[in-house]
C-alpha positions in Angstrom: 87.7 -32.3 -49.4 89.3 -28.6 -48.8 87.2 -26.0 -47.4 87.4 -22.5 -48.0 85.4 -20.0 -45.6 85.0 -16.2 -46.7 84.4 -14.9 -43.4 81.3 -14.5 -40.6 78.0 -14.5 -42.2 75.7 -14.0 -39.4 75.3 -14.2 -35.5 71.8 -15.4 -33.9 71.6 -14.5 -30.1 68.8 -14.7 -27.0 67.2 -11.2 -26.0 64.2 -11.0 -23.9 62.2 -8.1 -24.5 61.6 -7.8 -28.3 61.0 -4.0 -27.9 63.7 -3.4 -25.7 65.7 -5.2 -28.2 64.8 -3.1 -31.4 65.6 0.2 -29.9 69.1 -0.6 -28.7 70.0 -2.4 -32.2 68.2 0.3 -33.6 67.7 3.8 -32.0 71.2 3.5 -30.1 74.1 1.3 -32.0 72.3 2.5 -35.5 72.1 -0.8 -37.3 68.6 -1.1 -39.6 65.8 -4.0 -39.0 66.5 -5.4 -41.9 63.7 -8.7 -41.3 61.3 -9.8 -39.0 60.0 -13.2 -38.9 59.9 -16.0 -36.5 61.7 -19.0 -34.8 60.5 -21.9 -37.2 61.8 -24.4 -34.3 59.3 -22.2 -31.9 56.4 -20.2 -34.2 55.3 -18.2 -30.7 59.0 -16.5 -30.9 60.4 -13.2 -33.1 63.3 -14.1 -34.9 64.8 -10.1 -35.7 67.7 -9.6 -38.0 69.6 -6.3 -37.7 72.1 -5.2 -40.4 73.7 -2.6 -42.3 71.5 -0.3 -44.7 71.5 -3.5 -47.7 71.7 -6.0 -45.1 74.4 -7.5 -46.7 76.1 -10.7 -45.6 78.9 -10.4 -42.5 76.5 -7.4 -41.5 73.7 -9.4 -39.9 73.0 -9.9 -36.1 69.9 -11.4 -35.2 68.3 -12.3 -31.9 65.1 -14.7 -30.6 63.6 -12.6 -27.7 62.2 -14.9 -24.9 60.5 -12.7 -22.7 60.7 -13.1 -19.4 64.0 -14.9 -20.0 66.7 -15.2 -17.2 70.3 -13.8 -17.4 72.9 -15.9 -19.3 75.6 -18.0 -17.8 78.5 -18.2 -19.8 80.3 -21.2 -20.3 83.1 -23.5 -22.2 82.5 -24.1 -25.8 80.6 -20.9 -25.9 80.6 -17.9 -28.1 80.7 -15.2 -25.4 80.9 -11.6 -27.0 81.1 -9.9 -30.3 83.3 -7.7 -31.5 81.6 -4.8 -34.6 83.7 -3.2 -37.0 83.0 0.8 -37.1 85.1 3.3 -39.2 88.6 4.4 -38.8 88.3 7.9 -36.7 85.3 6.9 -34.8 85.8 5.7 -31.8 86.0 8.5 -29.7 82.3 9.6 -31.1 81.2 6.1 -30.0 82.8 6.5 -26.5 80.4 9.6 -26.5 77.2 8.2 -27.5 77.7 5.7 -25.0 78.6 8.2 -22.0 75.3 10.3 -23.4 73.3 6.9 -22.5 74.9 6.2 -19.6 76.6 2.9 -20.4 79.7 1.7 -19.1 82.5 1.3 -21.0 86.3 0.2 -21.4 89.5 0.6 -23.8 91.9 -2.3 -23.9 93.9 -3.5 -26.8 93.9 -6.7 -28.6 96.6 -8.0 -31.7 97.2 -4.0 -31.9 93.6 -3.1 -32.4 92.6 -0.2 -30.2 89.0 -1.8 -28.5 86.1 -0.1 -26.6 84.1 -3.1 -25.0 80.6 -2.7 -22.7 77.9 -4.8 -22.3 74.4 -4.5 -23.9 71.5 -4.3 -21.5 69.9 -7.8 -21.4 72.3 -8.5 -23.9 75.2 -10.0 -25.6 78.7 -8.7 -24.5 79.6 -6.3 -27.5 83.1 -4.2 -28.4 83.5 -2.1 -31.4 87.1 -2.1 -33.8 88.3 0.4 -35.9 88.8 -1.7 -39.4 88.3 -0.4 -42.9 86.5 -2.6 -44.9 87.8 -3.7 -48.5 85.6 -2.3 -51.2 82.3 0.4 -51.2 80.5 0.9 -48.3 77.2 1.0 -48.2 75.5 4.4 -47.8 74.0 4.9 -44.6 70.4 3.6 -44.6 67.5 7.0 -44.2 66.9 8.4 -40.9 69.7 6.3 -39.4 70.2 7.8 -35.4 73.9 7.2 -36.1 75.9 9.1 -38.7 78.0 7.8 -41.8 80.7 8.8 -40.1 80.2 6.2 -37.2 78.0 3.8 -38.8 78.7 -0.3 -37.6 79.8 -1.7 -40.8 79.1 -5.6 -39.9 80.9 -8.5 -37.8 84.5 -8.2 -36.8 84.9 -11.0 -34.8 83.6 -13.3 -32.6 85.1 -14.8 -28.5 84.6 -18.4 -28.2 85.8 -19.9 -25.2 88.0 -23.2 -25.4 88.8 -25.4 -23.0 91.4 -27.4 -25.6 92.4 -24.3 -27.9 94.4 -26.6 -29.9 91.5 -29.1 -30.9 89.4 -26.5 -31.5 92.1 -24.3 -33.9 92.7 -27.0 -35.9 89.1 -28.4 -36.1 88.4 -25.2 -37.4 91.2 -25.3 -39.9 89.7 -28.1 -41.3 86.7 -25.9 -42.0 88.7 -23.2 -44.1 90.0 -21.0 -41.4 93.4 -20.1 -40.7 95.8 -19.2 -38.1 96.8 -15.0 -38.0 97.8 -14.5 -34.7 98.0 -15.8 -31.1 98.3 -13.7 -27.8 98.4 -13.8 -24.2 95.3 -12.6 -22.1 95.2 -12.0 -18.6 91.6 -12.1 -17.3 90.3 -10.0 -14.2 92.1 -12.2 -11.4 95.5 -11.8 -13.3 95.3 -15.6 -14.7 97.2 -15.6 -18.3 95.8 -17.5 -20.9 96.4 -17.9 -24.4 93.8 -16.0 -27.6 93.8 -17.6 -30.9 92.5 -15.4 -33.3 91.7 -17.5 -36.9 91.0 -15.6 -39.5 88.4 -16.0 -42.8 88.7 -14.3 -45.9 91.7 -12.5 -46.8 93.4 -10.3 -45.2 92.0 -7.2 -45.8 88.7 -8.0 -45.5 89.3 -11.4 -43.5 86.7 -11.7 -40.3 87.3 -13.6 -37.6 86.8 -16.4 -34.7 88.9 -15.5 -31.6 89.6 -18.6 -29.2 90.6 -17.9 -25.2 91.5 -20.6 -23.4 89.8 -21.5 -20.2 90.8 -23.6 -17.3 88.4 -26.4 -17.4 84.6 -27.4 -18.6 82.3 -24.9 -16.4 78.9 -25.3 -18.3 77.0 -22.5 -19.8 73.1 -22.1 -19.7 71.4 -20.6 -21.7 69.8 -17.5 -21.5 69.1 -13.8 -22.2 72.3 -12.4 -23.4 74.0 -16.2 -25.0 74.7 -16.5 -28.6 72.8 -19.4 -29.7 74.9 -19.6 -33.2 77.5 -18.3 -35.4 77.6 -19.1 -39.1 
């Protein structure tokens, strides 16, 4: 049986303070509350989805807050940060916003893609991509904080760390993936390692899973800030 995978539907992810949570998806990176509901597996937990203004599909990120929650630890096997598409020209108003709320942020590069990364506060490790999306747009949804101009259009791609990048490329082959690129990556003690990036949908509109290659099996626990799925 072949398998063929249109791209990243949705990402689910741990926050803490359900408030806290609502006005940084919300007031600061612009996205709408598009549901609220619960944690079936755990009734006593929110279960908030944030998307663009029809909550389309690829657009959604969604979160079970655990108050009181400890900080993530981030481990093999893991998704470990999310990547959002924004439009082409707006990066520099996003490295404002961020300045204007005080949160630290970097450029780097990756497969040619210019890339401002920073991490959430008790949250997820995000970076925003300049990528046109194929097709209409949806119109901004009313009394967005963010303009048009700068609204997050929906999932660009998604870090999973690997500690066999092979096994895992072509495991996910076998679920309709495919290869479109492959990298070095030198992390922050100068270590080079390889990034798989395998891509879903076509090319103009593909999303995608990006592996990096770790040394060896250092366990994650889970945790304010860990992504508990992708789908």
């Amino acid at each position: 049986m072949s398998f063929v995978t249109s791209g990243l539907h949705h990402l689910t992810a741990i926050a803490s303070r359900p408030q806290g949570n609502i006005e940084f998806y919300v007031r600061f990176l612009g996205l709408r509350l598009v549901k609220r509901t619960v944690n079936y597996d755990d009734p006593q937990t929110y279960h908030l989805y944030f998307g663009d203004a029809l909550g389309r599909p690829g657009s959604v990120v969604s979160f079970f807050p655990w108050p009181g929650a400890g900080p993530a630890v981030r481990g093999a096997g893991e998704a470990v940060a999310a990547a959002l598409r924004v439009p082409p020209g707006s990066l520099a108003l996003w490295a404002d916003r961020l300045e204007q709320h005080g949160l630290e942020h970097g450029y780097k590069e990756r497969f040619g893609e210019e890339i401002i990364a920073f991490d959430v506060p008790d949250g997820v490790p995000l970076e925003l991509i300049e990528a046109p999306l194929k097709g209409s747009v949806p119109e901004n949804w009313p009394d967005s904080p963010v303009a048009a101009a700068m609204a997050v259009q929906g999932l660009h791609s998604v870090t999973v760390l690997a500690p066999d990048v092979d096994e895992t490329a072509q495991l996910l082959e076998g679920l309709g993936l495919h290869h479109a690129a492959e990298a070095p990556e030198s992390d922050e003690e100068g270590t080079r390692r390889r990034r798989v990036r395998l891509a879903a949908g076509d090319h103009e509109a593909a999303s995608y899973v990006e592996l990096l290659e770790v040394p060896r099996q250092q366990p994650g626990r889970l945790g304010a800030g860990s992504i508990h799925h992708l789908a």
